[in-house]
C-alpha positions in Angstrom: -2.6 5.1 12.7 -2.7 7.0 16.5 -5.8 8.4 16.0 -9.2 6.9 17.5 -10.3 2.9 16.3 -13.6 3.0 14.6 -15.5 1.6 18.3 -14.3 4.7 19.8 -15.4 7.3 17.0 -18.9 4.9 17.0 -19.3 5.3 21.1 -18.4 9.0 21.0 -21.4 9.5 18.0 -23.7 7.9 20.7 -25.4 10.4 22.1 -27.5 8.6 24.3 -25.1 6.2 25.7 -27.8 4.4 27.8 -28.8 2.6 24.8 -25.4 0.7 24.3 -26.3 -2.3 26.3 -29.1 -3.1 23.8 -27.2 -2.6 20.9 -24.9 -5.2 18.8 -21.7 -3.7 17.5 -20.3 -4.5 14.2 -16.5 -5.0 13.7 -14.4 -6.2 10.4 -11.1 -6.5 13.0 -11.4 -8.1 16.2 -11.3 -5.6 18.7 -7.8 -4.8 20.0 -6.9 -6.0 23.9 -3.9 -3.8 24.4 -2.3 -0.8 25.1 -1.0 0.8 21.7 -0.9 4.2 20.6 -4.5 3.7 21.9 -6.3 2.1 24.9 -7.9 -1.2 24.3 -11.4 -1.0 22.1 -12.3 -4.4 24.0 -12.3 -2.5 27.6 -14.1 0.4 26.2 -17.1 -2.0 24.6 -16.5 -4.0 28.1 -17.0 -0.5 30.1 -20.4 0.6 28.0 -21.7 -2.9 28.5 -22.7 -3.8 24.9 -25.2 -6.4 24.6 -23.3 -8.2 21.3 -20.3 -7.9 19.1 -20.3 -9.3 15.5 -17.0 -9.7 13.8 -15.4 -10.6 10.7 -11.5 -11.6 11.3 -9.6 -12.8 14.4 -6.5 -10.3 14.9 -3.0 -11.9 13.8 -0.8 -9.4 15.5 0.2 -11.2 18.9 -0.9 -8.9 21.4 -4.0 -8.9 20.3 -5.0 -12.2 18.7 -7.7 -14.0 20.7 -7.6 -12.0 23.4 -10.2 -9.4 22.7 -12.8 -11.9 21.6 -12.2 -13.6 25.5 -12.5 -10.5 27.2 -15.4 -9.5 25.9 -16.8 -12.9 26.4 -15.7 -13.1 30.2 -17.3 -10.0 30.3 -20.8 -11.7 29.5 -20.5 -10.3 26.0 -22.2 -12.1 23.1 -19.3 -12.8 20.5 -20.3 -13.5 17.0 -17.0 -14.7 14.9 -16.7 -15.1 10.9 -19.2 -13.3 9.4 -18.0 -12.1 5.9 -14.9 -13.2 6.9 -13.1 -13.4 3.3 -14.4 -9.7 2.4 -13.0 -8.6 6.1 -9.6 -10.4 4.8 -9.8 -8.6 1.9 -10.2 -5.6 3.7 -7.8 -6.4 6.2 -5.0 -7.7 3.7 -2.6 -4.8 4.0 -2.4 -5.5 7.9 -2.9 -9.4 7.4 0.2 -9.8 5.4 2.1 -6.8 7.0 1.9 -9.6 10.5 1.8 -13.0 8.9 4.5 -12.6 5.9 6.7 -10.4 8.4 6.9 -7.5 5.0 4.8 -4.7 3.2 1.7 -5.8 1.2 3.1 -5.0 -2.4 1.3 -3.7 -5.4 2.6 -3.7 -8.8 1.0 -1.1 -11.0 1.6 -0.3 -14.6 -0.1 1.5 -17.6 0.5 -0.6 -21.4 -0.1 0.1 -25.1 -2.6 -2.7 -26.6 0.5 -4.1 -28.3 2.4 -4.6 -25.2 4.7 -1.5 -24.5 5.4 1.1 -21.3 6.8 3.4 -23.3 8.7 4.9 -25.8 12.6 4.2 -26.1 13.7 7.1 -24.0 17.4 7.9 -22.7 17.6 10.7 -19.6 17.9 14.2 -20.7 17.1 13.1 -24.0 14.2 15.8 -24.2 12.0 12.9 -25.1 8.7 13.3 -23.0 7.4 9.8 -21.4 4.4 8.3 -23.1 1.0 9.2 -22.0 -1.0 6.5 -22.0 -4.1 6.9 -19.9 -6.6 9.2 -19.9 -7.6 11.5 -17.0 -10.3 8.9 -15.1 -7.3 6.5 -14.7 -4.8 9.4 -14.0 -7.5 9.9 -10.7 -8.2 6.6 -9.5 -4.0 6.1 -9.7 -3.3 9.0 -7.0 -6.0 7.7 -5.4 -4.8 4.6 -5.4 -1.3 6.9 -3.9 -3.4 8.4 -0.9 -4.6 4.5 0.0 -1.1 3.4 0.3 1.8 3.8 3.0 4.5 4.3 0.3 5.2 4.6 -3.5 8.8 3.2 -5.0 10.4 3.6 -8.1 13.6 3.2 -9.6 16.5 5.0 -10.6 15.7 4.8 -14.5 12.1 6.6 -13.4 13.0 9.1 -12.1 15.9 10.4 -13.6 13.9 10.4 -17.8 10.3 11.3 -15.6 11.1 13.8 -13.0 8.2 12.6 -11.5 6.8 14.1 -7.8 4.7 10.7 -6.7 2.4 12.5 -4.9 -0.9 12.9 -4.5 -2.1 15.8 -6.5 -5.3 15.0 -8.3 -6.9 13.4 -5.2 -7.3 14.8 -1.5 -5.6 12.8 1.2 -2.2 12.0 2.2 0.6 11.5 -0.2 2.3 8.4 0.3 6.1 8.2 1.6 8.6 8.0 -1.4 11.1 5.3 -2.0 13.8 5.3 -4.5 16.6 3.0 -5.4 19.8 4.5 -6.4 21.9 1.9 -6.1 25.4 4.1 -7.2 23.3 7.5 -6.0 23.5 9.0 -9.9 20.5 10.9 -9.2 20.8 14.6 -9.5 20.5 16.9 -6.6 17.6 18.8 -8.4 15.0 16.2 -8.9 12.0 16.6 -7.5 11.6 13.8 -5.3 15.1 15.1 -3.7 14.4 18.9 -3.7 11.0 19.3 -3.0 11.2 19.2 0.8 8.9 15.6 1.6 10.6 12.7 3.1 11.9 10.7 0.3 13.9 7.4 1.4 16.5 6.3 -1.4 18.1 2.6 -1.0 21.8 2.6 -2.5 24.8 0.9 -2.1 27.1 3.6 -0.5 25.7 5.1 2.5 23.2 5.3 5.5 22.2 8.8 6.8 20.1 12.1 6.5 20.1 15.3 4.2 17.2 17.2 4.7 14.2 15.3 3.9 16.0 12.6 2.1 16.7 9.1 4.6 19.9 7.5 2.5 19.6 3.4 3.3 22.4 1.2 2.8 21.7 -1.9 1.2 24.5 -4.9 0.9 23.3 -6.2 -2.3 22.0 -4.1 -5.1 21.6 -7.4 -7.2 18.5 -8.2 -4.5 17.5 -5.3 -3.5 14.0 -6.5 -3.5 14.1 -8.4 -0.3 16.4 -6.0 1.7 14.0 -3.6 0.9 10.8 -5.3 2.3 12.3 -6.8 5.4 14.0 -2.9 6.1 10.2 -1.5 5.1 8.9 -4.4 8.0 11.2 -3.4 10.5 10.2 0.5 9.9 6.2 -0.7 10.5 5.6 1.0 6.6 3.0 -2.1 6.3 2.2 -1.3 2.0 3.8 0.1 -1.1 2.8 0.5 -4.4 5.6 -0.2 -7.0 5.3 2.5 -10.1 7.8 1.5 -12.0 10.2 1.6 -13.8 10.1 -2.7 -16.1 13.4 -3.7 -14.4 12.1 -2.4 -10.6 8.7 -4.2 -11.1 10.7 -7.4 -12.5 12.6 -8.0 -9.8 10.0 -7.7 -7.1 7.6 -9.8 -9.4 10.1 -12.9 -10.3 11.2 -12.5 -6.7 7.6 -13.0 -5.4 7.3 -10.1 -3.5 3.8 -9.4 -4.5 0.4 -9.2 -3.4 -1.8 -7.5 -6.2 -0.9 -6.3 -9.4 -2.9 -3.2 -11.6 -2.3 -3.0 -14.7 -3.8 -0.3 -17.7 -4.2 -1.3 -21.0 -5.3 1.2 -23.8 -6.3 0.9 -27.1 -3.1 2.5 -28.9 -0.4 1.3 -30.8 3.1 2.3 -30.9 4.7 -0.8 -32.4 8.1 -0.1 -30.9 9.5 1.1 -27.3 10.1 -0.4 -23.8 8.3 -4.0 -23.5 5.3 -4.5 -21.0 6.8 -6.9 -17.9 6.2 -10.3 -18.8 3.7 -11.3 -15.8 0.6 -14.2 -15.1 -1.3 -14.2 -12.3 -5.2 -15.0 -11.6 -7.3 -11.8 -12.8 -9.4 -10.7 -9.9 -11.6 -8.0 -12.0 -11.6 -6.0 -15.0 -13.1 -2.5 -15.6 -13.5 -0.1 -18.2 -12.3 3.6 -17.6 -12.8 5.7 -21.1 -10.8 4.5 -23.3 -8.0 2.5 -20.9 -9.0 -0.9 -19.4 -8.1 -1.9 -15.6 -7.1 -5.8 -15.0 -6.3 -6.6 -11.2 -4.6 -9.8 -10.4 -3.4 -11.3 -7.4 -0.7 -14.5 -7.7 -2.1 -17.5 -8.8 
């Protein structure tokens, strides 16, 4: 986001630029017709004179939609539209949804025992560590996951028994920014997603304003905080999240459908007691092995 579209960084790896008008140039996004943080990727294919664009998905965003396929075909441009266009809208579906549904694309991600429990039964500051479920493979691909997304939200319940930091630290890239609700702000000055000096956003009932690196967002309703939430995260262009937990977090946003994916772990122990799995259906998407723990996507049915 800012930085150069992918026709820029392919022009600028051109070194012979004489051969762009022969060549075809291969786009999953339609390329953009307006002035952003960047100039227009239509004008620039326009200005090298390339002999052919091929691309996957029409824009949705406004500005845009349309309007770079035409001026590249007023230009004399040969404009080839749809190809593998349900993989470029699978590709695309963080932005898709961000400008269609008008809110965040949402993940729900969760790690479960084979007999259907999250954890332990835990109280905070009862000394009891959380459960450790999955082994180290998933533990990657999960901050992974982190570095892939624009934010990462939990609940008050999280992280007051985890202490968790929600970053990024067993894959390189960007840590994603940290939401919290705090409905009654109960949390203690000393966690780490409070003291560590990122940006951390917490929604609560009581006030609006900024300590530090912590944005404090009022929200009118703590009983539906799901959808304040997403239409604040819309207005603030955050355009994904990946919801962590805690049950009662992932519940409301589930039951409220304010979903787009959901990952969820399943490993082969048994506890036979503890905190219950969300109830959930959707239409399983694909299912991996990773060591011992098993990986079941789902999107809604």
């Amino acid at each position: 986001f800012g930085d150069n579209h992918a026709e820029v960084n392919a022009i600028k790896n051109v070194t012979d630029k004489s051969l762009l008008p022969q060549c075809t140039v291969y786009v999953n996004l339609e390329p953009c017709a307006h002035h952003g943080k960047t100039p227009p990727c239509a004008d620039l294919l326009v200005k090298h004179n390339v002999k052919e664009v091929v691309i996957a998905n029409v824009d949705p965003f406004k500005e845009v939609s349309g309007k770079g396929i035409q001026r590249l075909k007023d230009a004399g441009i040969s404009v080839i539209e749809g190809v593998l266009s349900e993989k470029g809208a699978w590709l695309n579906r963080r932005f898709f949804n961000f400008h269609e549904n008008k809110r965040p694309y949402i993940i729900l991600k969760w790690a479960q025992t084979i007999d259907g429990y999250i954890d332990i039964d835990r109280k905070s500051g009862d000394g009891k560590e959380p459960l450790k479920i999955t082994g180290d493979k998933a533990n990657k691909l999960v901050h992974r996951w982190r570095t892939e997304e624009s934010s990462i939200l939990v609940g008050r319940q999280t992280v007051a028994k985890d202490n968790p930091k929600l970053t990024a630290r067993l894959w390189p890239g960007k840590s994603p920014l940290r939401l919290v609700i705090d409905p009654q702000l109960q949390l203690d000055a000393d966690q780490n997603v409070l003291n560590d000096g990122r940006s951390t956003w917490v929604y609560n009932a009581k006030k609006t304003g900024n300590e530090g690196a912590t944005d404090y967002h009022k929200i009118s309703d703590p009983s539906s905080f799901q959808n304040e939430i997403a239409t604040h995260l819309y207005e603030s262009g955050i355009q994904s999240v990946i919801i962590e937990g805690g049950r009662e977090t992932i519940r409301r946003f589930y039951e409220g459908g304010l979903w787009d994916e959901a990952r969820v772990f399943t490993n082969s122990m048994r506890i036979g007691d503890g905190v219950r799995a969300p109830k959930f259906s959707g239409n399983e998407i694909s299912k991996s092995h990773l060591d011992d723990d098993i990986l079941q996507v789902y999107i809604p049915t």
